[in-house]
C-alpha positions as CSV (number, residue, x, y, z in Angstrom):
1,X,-15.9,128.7,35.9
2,X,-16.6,124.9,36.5
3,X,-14.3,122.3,35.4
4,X,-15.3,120.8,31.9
5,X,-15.2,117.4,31.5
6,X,-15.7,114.4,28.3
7,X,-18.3,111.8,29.2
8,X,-15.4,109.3,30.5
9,X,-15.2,112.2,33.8
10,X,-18.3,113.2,34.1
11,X,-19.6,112.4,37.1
12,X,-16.3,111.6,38.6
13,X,-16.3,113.4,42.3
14,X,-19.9,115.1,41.9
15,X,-22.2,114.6,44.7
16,X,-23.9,111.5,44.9
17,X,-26.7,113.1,47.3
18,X,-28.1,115.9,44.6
19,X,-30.7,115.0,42.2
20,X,-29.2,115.0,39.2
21,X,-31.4,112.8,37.1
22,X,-35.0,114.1,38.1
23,X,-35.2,115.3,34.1
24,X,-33.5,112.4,32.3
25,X,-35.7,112.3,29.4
26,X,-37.6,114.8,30.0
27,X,-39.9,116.4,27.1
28,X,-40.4,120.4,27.3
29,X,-42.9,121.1,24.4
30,X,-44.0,124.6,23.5
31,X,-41.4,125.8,26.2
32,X,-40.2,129.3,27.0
33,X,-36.7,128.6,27.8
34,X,-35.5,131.8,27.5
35,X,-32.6,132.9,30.0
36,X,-32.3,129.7,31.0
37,X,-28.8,128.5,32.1
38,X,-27.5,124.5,32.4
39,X,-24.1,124.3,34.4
40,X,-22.3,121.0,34.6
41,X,-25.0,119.0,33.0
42,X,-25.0,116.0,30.6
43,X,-27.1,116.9,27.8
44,X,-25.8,113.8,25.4
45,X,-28.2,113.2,22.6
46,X,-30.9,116.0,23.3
47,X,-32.9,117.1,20.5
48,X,-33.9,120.4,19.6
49,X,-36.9,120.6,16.9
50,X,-38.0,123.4,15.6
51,X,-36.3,125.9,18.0
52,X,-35.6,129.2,18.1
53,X,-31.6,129.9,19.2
54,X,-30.7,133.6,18.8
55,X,-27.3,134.7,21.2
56,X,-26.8,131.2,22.7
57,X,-23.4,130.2,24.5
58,X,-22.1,126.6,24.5
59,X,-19.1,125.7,26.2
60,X,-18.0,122.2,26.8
61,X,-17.5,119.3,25.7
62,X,-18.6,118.4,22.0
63,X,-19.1,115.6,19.7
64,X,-21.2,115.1,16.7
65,X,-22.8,118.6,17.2
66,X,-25.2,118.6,14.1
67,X,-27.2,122.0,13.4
68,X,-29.9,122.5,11.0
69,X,-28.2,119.1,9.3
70,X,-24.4,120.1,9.2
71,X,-22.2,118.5,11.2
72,X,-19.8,121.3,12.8
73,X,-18.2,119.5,15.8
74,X,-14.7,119.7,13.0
75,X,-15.2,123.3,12.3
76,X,-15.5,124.3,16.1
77,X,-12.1,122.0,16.7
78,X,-10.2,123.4,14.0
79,X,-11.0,126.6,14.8
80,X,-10.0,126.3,18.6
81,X,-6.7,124.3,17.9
82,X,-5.8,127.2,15.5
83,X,-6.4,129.8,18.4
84,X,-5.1,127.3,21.0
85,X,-2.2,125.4,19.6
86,X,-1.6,123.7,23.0
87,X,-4.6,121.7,22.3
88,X,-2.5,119.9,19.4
89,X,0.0,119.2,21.7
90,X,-2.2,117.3,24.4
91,X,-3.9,115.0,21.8
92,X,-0.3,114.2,20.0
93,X,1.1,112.9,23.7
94,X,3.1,110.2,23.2
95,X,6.8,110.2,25.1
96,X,8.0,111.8,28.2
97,X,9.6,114.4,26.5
98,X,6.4,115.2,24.3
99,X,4.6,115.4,28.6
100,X,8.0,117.5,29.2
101,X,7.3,119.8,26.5
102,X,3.7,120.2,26.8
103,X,3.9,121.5,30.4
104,X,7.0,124.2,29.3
105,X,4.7,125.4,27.1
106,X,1.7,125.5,29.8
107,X,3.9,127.3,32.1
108,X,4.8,130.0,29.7
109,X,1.5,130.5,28.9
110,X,0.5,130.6,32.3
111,X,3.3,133.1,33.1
112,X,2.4,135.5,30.4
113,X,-1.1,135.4,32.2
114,X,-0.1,136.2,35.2
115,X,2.0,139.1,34.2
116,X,-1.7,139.9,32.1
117,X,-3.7,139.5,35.2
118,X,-1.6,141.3,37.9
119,X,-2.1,145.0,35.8
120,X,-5.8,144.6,36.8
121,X,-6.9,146.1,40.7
122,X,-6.9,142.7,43.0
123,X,-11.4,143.5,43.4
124,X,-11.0,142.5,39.6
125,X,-9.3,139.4,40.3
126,X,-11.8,137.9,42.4
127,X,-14.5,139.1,40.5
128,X,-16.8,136.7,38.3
129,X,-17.7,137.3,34.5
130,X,-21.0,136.0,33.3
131,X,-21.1,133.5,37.1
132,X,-17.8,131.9,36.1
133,X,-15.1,131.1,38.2
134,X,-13.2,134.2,39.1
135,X,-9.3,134.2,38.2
136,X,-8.5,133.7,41.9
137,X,-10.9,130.6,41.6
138,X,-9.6,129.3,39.0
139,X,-6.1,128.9,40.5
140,X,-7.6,127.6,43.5
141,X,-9.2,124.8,41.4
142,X,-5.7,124.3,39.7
143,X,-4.2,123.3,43.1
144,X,-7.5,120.8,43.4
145,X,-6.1,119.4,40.0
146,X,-2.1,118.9,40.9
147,X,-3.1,117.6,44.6
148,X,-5.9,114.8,43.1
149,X,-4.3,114.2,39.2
150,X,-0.3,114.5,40.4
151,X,-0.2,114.3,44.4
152,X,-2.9,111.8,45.4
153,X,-2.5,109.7,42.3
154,X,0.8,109.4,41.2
155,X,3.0,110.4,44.3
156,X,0.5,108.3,46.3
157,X,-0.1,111.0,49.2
158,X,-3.4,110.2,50.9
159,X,-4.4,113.3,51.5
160,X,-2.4,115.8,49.7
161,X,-5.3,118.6,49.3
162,X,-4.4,122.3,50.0
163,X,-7.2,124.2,52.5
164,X,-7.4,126.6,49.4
165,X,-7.8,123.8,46.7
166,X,-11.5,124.3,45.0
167,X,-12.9,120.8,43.4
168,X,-15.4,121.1,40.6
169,X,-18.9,123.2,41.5
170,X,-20.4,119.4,42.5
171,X,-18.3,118.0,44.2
172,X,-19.6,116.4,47.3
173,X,-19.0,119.0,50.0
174,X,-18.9,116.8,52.6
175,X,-16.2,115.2,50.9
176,X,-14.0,117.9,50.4
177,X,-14.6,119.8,53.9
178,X,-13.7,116.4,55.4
179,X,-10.3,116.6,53.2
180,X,-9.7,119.5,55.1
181,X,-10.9,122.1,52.2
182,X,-12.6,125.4,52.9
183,X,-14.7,126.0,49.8
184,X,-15.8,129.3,51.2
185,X,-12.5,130.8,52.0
186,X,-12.1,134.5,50.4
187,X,-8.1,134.7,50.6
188,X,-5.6,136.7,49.3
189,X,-4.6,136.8,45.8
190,X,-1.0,136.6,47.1
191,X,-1.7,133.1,49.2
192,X,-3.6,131.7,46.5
193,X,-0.7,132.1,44.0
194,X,2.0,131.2,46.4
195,X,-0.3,127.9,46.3
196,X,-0.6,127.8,43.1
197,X,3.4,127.7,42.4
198,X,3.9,125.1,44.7
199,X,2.0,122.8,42.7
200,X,2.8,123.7,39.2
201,X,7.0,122.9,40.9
202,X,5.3,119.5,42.1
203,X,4.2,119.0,38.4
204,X,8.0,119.5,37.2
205,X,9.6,118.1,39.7
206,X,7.3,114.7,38.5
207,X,8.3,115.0,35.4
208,X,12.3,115.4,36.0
209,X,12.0,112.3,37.7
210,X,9.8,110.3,35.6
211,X,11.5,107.6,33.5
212,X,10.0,106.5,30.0
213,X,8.9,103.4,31.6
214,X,7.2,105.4,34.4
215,X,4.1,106.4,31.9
216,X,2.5,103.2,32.2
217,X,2.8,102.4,35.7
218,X,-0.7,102.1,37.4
219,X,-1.7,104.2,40.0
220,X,-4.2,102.1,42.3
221,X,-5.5,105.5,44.8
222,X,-8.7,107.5,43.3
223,X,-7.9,111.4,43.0
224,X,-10.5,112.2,45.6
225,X,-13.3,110.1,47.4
226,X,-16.2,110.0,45.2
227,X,-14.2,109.4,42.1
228,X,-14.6,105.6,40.6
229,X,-12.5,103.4,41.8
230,X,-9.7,101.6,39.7
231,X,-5.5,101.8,38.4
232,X,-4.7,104.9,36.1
233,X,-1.6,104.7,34.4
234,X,0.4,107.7,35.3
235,X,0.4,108.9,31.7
236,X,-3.4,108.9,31.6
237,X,-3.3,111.6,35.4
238,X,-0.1,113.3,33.7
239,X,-2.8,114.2,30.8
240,X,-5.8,115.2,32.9
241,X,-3.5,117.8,34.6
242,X,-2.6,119.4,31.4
243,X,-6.2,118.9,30.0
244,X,-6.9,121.0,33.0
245,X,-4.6,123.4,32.7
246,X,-5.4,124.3,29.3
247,X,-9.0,124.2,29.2
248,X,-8.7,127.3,32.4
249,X,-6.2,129.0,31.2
250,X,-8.5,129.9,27.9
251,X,-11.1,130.2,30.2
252,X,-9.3,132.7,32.7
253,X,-7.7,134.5,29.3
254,X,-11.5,134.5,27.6
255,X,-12.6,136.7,31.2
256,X,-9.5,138.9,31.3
257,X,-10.2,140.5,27.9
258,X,-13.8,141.5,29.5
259,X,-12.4,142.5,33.0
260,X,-9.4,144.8,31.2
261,X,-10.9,148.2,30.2
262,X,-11.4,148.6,26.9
C-alpha cells in the first residue's frame, strides 16, 4: 500500500527523474477508462462530466469532494473518525501529553494487530490484496517513517535508515539504495518486526524525553534527500509519524479482514 499524503507532502521524496506531469491538463473525451488504476497521483481539481462510475474505489486524501452537486468530503470524515477514533486524536494535538497519549493508543492498536496478523500462515503475510502493500511491507515502510520523521529529523542522525526500511512507491531509488536500503529484499517476517520494534521504542523513548518546550524546536535536516529543504518544528515530524501510523494501520487492518478466511 503506498503512503498517502495531503497536498503539503505530496511530492516530498518522489523521484525527480519520472515523468510525472506528461498529463497535466490533459482532456480524455468519449474515453473508455474502464479498469483503469491511478496510484500516488495528484488529481486536484479534475472534473468528471457526464460519467459513468459504477464499483469505483477512492482512497486518499480528500477535500471538497462534490458528487452529482453534494458536497460529501464531511460525510466521508465523520464517518471514518467514528470508525477510527484515533483520527480525532491527531487533529486535537496540542501538548506533549496529548503526543504521549496519542502514541499509547497507536501502540495498542498496533499490538492488537499484531496478535490479529500472527494467526494467519507467514505466505499470507507477505501477500498483497488488490496490489497494496503487503503487511510485511507495511512495517517495513513504518521503519522508513521513524528513521526519516523521528531519527533523521528530530534526533538529527544523518543517516539513520534501516536496510529493511521501504520509502513511498516513488521515491527516488537511487536515493534510497544510496542510503543503504534494499527495496527488493524478501525477509523474514520475524526480522522485519524485530525492526519494526526498535523504532516504535525510538518513538517513546523521544517522547519520555521531550519537554513541553521541545515541540517547537526546529529541526534544520530533511527526512530523506529529495524532500524540500527547510526547519520543522519537532511537533510538526512528531505528527507526521502518527499520521503514518494511523493511516497503515487501517490500511493493514482493511487487508487482514480479506486475507482471514471467512
Amino acid at each position: 500500500m503506498s503512503a498517502q499524503f495531503g497536498p503539503h507532502r505530496w511530492s516530498a521524496g518522489h523521484d525527480r527523474t519520472a515523468d510525472t506531469d506528461r498529463f497535466h491538463g490533459t482532456r480524455f473525451h468519449v474515453a473508455d477508462l474502464r479498469e483503469a488504476r491511478f496510484v500516488d497521483c495528484d488529481l486536484s481539481r479534475v472534473k468528471l462530466v457526464d460519467c459513468t462510475l459504477v464499483d469505483v474505489d477512492v482512497s486518499g486524501y480528500l477535500e471538497n469532494l462534490v458528487v452529482n452537486g453534494v458536497d460529501v468530503t464531511a460525510y466521508v470524515e465523520a464517518e471514518l473518525d467514528r470508525r477510527h477514533p484515533e483520527r480525532v486524536q491527531l487533529r486535537s494535538l496540542a501538548s506533549l501529553d496529548d503526543f504521549r497519549a496519542l502514541w499509547d493508543t497507536i501502540e495498542d492498536l498496533w499490538a492488537a494487530t499484531t496478535e490479529r496478523a500472527e494467526q494467519l500462515p507467514e505466505r499470507l503475510l507477505h501477500q498483497r490484496v488488490d496490489d497494496e502493500w503487503s503487511y510485511v511491507e507495511t512495517l517495513r515502510h513504518l521503519v522508513f517513517i521513524t528513521d526519516s520523521w523521528a531519527s533523521r529529523t528530530i534526533l538529527d542522525q544523518p543517516n539513520p535508515f534501516h536496510q529493511l526500511a521501504l520509502p513511498q512507491t516513488a521515491y527516488n531509488p537511487g536515493d534510497a539504495a544510496a542510503l543503504g536500503m534494499t527495496l527488493a529484499a524478501t525477509p523474514a517476517y520475524a526480522e522485519v518486526l524485530a525492526a519494526r520494534r526498535n523504532r516504535q521504542a525510538v518513538v517513546r523513548t523521544i517522547l519520555d524525553t521531550l519537554t513541553p518546550a521541545d515541540l517547537g524546536r526546529p529541526c534544520p535536516r530533511t527526512p530523506a534527500p529529495g524532500y524540500p529543504e527547510g526547519d520543522r518544528p519537532v511537533a510538526e515530524c512528531l505528527s507526521v509519524v502518527m499520521e503514518e501510523e494511523i493511516d497503515h494501520h487501517r490500511y493493514a487492518t482493511r487487508d487482514l479482514t480479506t486475507l482471514e478466511p471467512s
